[in-house]
N, C-alpha and C positions, 0 to 999 in steps of 0.2 A: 377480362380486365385489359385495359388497354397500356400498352406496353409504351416505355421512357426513354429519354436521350437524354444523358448526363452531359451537361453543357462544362468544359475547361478551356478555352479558349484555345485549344491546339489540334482537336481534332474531328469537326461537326464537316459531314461531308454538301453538295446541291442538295441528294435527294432525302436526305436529312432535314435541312431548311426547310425542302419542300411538302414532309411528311409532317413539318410542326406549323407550316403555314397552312395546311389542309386538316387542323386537328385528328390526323390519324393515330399520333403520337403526343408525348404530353414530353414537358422538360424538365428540368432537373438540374439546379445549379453545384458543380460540385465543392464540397465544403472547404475544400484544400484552394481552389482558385478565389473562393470566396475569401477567402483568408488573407490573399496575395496581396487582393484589393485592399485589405485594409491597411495594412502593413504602405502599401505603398501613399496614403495620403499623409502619412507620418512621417517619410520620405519627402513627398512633393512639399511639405511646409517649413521643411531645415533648409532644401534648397532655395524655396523663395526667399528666403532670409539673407542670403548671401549671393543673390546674382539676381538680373531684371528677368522675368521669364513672361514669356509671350504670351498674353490674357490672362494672365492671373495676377503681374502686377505691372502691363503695361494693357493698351487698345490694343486690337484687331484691325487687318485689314494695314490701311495708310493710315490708321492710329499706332501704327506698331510704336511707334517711339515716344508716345504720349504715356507718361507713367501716370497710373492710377491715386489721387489722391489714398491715403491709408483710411479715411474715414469712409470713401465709397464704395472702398475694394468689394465690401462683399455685399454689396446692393446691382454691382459691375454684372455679374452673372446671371440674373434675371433681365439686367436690360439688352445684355445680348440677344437672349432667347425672345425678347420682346418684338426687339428691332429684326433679328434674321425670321421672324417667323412670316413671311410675308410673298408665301406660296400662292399661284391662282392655277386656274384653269379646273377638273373636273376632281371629284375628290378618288385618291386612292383607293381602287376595291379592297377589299379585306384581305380576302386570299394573300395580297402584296405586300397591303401593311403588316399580316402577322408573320411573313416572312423580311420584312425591315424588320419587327420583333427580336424576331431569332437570331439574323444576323448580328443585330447590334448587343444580343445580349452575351452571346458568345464572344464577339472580339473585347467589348470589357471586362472581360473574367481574363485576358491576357496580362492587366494591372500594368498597360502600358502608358496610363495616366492617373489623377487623383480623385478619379472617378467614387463615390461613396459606394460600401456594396450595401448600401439598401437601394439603391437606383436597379442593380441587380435583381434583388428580390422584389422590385416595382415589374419589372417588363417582365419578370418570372411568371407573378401573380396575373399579369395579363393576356398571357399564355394562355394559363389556364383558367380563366375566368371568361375569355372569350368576350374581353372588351381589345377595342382598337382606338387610338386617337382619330380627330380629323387630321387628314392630310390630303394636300392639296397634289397634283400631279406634276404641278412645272414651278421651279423654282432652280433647279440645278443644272449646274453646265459638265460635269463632270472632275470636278476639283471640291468634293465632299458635296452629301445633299442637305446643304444648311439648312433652307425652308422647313422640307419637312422633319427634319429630327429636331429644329428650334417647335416645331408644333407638337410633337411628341415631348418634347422639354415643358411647355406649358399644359399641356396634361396630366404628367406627371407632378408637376405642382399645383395641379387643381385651377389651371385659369383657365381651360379650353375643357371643354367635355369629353368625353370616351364615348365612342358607338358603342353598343353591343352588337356581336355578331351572333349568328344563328347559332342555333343549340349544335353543338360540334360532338364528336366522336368518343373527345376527353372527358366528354362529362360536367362540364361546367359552365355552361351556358347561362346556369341561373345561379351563377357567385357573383358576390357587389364588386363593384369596377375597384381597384386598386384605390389605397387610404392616401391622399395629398401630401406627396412629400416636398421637406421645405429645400430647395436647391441652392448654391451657396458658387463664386467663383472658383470653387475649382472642382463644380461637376458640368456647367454650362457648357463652354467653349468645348470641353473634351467629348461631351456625349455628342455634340454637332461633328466634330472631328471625324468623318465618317462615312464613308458611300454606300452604308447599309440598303437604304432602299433599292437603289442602283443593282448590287449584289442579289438579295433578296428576288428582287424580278429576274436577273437573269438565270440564277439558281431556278426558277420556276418556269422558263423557257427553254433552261438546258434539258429539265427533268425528262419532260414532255415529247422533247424536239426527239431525245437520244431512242425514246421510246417509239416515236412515230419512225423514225430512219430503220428501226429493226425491220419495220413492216414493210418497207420497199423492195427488197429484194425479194418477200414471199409474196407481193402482187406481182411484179416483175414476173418472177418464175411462171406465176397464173399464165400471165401473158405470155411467153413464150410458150406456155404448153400450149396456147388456142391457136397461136400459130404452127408451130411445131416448127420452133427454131433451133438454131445449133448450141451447144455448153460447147462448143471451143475456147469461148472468149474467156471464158471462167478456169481452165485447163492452167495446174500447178505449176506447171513450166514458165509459162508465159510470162507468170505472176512472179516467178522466182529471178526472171533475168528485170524484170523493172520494177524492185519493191518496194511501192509503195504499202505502208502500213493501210490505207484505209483499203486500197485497190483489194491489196491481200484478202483483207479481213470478206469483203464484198464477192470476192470470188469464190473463198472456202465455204461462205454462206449458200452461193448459188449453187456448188459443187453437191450441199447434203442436200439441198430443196431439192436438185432433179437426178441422181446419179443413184442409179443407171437409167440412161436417158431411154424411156419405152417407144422410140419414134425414130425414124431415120427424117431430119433434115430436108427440107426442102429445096435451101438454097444453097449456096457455096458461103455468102458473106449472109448477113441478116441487118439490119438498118440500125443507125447509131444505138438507137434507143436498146437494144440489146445489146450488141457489141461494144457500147463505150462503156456501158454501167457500173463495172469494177473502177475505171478511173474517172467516173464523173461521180456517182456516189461514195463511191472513195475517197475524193475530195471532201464532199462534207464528213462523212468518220474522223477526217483527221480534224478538220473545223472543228468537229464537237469535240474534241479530244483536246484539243488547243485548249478550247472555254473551260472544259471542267479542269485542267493544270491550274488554269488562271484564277479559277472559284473556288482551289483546293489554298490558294494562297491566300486569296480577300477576305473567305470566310474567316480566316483563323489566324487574322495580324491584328497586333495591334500597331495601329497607323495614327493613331495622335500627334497633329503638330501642337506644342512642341513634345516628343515622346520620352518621357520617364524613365528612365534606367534604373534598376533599386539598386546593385553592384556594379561599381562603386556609382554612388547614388550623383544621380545630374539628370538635368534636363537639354535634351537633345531637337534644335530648332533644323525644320527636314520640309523636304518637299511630298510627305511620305501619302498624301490624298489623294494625287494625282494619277488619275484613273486611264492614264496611254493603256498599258498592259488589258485592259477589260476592254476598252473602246477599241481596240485592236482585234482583240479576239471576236468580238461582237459582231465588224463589220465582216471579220474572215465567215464567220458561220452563218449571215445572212444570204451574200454572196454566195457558197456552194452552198447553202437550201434554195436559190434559185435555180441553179444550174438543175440539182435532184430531182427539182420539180419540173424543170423543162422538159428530162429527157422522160419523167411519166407521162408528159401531154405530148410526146412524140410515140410512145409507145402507143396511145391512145389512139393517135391517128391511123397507125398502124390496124388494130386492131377494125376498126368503121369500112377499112378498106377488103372489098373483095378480092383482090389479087391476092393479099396475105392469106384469109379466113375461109375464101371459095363460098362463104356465105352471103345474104345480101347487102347490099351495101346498108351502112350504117345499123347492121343487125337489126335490121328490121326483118318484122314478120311473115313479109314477104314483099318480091322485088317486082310493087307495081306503086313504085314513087312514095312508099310512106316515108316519113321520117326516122323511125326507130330509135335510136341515142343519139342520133345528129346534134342535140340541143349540148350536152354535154359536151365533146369538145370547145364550143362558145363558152362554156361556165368554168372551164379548166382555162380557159386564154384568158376569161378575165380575173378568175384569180391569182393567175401566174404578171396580172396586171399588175395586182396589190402586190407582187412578191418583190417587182422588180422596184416599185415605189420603194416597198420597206427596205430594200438592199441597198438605196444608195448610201455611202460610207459618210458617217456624222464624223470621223477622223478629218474630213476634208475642211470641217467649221475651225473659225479662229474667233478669238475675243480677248479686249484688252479691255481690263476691271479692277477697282479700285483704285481710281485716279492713278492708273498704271502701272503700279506695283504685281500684280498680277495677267502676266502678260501672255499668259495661254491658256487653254481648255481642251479636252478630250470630249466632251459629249457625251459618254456612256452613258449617262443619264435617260438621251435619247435613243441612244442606241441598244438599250436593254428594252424600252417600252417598244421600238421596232419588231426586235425578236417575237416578243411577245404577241405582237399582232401577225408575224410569221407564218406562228405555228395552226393558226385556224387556216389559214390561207395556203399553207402544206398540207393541211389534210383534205382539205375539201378536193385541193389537184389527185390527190392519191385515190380519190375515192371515186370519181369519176374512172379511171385508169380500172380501180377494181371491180366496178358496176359491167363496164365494158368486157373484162377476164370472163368474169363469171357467168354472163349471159354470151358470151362467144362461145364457151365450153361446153353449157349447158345445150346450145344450137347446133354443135358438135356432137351431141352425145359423150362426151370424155369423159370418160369418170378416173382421175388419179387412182395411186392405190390410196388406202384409208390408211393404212397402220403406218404411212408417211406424214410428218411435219405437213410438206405439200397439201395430201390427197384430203388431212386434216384441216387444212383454211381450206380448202376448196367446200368442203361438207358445211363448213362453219357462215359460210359465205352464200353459198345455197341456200343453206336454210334462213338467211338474214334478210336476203333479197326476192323480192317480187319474182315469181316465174314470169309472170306473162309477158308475152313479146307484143302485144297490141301497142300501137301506137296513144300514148296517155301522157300527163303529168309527168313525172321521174324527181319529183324533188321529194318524197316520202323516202323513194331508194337512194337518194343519195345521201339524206340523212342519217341515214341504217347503217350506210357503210362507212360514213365516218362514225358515227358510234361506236360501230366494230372496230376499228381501228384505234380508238382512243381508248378501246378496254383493256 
């Protein structure tokens, strides 16, 4: 039976999102937050009674101060959703949409607006039904992703269709898409109120990313065993007088991968790519440790402008969308996953090189001009091409919107679908790095010990990849090895 996540809006973690946007797990709205909800729209209607409150009885935007006739007020909320749904470019994969899903169904179980909880139990049901709205990919700048939750709005009221998604893990693949509920102004503006999608994608590039970063240090290690380099750099001292948290973490790793090191050192110092690795993978540790603080907060606020307060009850007008903090962290963790990925296509080079390996050059089969993996460092340059592409910082874009009222942007928007395109372009560099380890070792004769972590990728890596050293093809083996990697 496949196991639950009880949704309250205070404590869904990334890999949570990411285990309910990959239907490996099913959700579960808990009855107590569903309760909150209701409670609070009996709330939001005393206060509108007694003061002007932002979309619900005024415009949006540079409408703010345009109050809502009383006889339109509640026709007001479908033409929002009408008018913001007006996303282009390619549509949303699923994966992404049922993780905007999850994010969005969890921060309105916070009852930090007048959200209805059957809207709840709409994006519950779709969960588990394994429908998705259309959504479009560009519409948002980093200051909530109106577009696509105004298109998720009109699906929810039945004006936009629902995909189904493949038959999922949950088991519901073949339940009818969610029953057409009717929306009303005070569940509109609040549900767009939002950077779920934003969140959602980056939750599923942090997942990924944090998982692929473990794997560095045990190629790494590969490759200092085919060379037969020095663990000084890794040595608890060193780590103790400059602490960095990621450097630490990076060095304690390298210390269980090869300690006791069965080889005496060849050299005195050993080339960046080994010797920097604690403080340049290090650096991303802490990157990715930055992002998930910041997805430990996004996931589980309620951030509606204007935001609800039930004691003592008021509505609170806030800048509280404004996605600096995520677009922040985004740009930090693409930046050192380039650097991570540099210093694996420096390691690389190392390894192609007979001065390090005493083997032929570029591990080939033998030194009468083949090529051997020469092709590979070119397929690592160019996807450390894409990495530097995706790393430039979207924090650096500016924009001034709705007839000026709205005078900044963080991007995150973009800066999460970057990540996202990242993490393929991180492993592919990794995987090239570990194609190279493994058939250096194996050209060595080395066999690790086996009842070691190490000696264990090494067997596993072996077995995954092509013996033959003939000069051939190599994009089956490179395939292999990011597979291995991404398991």
């Amino acid at each position: 039976m496949t196991s639950s996540i009880t949704l309250d809006g205070n404590s869904l973690t990334a890999a949570q999102v990411t285990a309910l946007a990959r239907r490996s797990v099913r959700a579960r709205v808990d009855p107590a937050a569903r309760e909150r909800m209701r409670q609070a729209r009996a709330v939001a209607e005393e206060v509108a009674d007694r003061r002007r409150v932002y979309g619900h009885t005024t415009g949006v935007g540079s409408n703010r101060s345009t109050d809502l006739p009383e006889q339109a007020a509640d026709e007001h909320g479908m033409r929002l959703l009408r008018s913001h749904s007006g996303g282009i470019g390619p549509l949303v994969p699923v994966e992404e949409t049922r993780a905007m899903l999850a994010v969005r169904l969890n921060q309105i179980l916070g009852a930090g607006s007048a959200l209805s909880p059957e809207v709840a139990d709409r994006l519950a049901d779709a969960l588990a039904s394994g429908h998705v709205p259309v959504v479009h990919a560009l519409g948002s700048v980093g200051t909530a992703d109106l577009s696509a939750l105004a298109e998720l709005g009109l699906a929810l009221a039945g004006e936009q269709p629902w995909r189904r998604a493949r038959h999922g893990a949950d088991g519901g693949g073949d339940a009818a898409e969610p029953a057409p509920l009717a929306l009303d102004r005070w569940d509109a503006l609040p549900l767009m109120s939002s950077s779920a999608l934003t969140i959602g994608q980056a939750a599923l590039a942090h997942t990924d990313l944090a998982a692929l970063l473990d794997r560095f240090p045990q190629v790494a290690a590969l490759s200092l065993a085919a060379v037969r380099g020095s663990a000084e750099p890794y040595a608890a001292i060193v780590h103790a007088r400059r602490p960095h948290p990621g450097a630490m973490r990076t060095a304690a790793r390298m210390r269980a991968l090869l300690e006791p090191l069965p080889w005496t050192p060849s050299l005195v110092q050993d080339p960046f790519g080994f010797r920097c690795l604690p403080q340049v993978h290090g650096a991303a540790l802490d990157a990715a440790a930055g992002l998930a603080r910041v997805l430990d907060v996004e996931i589980n606020s309620a951030a509606e402008n204007p935001l609800l307060a039930l004691a003592p009850a008021d509505y609170h007008h806030h800048g509280g969308f404004h996605q600096a903090s995520l677009a922040l962290a985004l740009d930090q963790l693409r930046l050192a996953v380039l650097g991570t990925a540099q210093l694996s296509a420096a390691r690389l080079g190392v390894l192609v090189s007979p001065a390090f390996t005493g083997l032929a050059p570029y591990l080939a089969q033998d030194e009468d001009g083949s090529s051997g993996i020469m092709i590979t460092e070119y397929a690592a340059a160019s996807a450390i091409a894409e990495l530097r592409g995706a790393a430039q910082p979207v924090t650096l874009g500016h924009a001034v919107l709705s007839r000026g009222v709205e005078e900044h942007a963080s991007f995150a928007a973009t800066g999460a679908r970057r990540l996202l395109e990242a993490v393929a372009s991180t492993r592919s560099v990794l995987a090239c790095e570990l194609l190279a380890a493994t058939r250096a070792l194996r050209m060595r004769g080395t066999l690790l010990d086996p009842t070691g972590e190490l000696g264990r990728f090494q067997r596993e890596a072996a077995s995954t990849l092509d013996a033959a050293t003939e000069d051939r093809k190599l994009t089956a083996d490179l395939e292999a090895a990011e597979a291995l990697l991404a398991n």
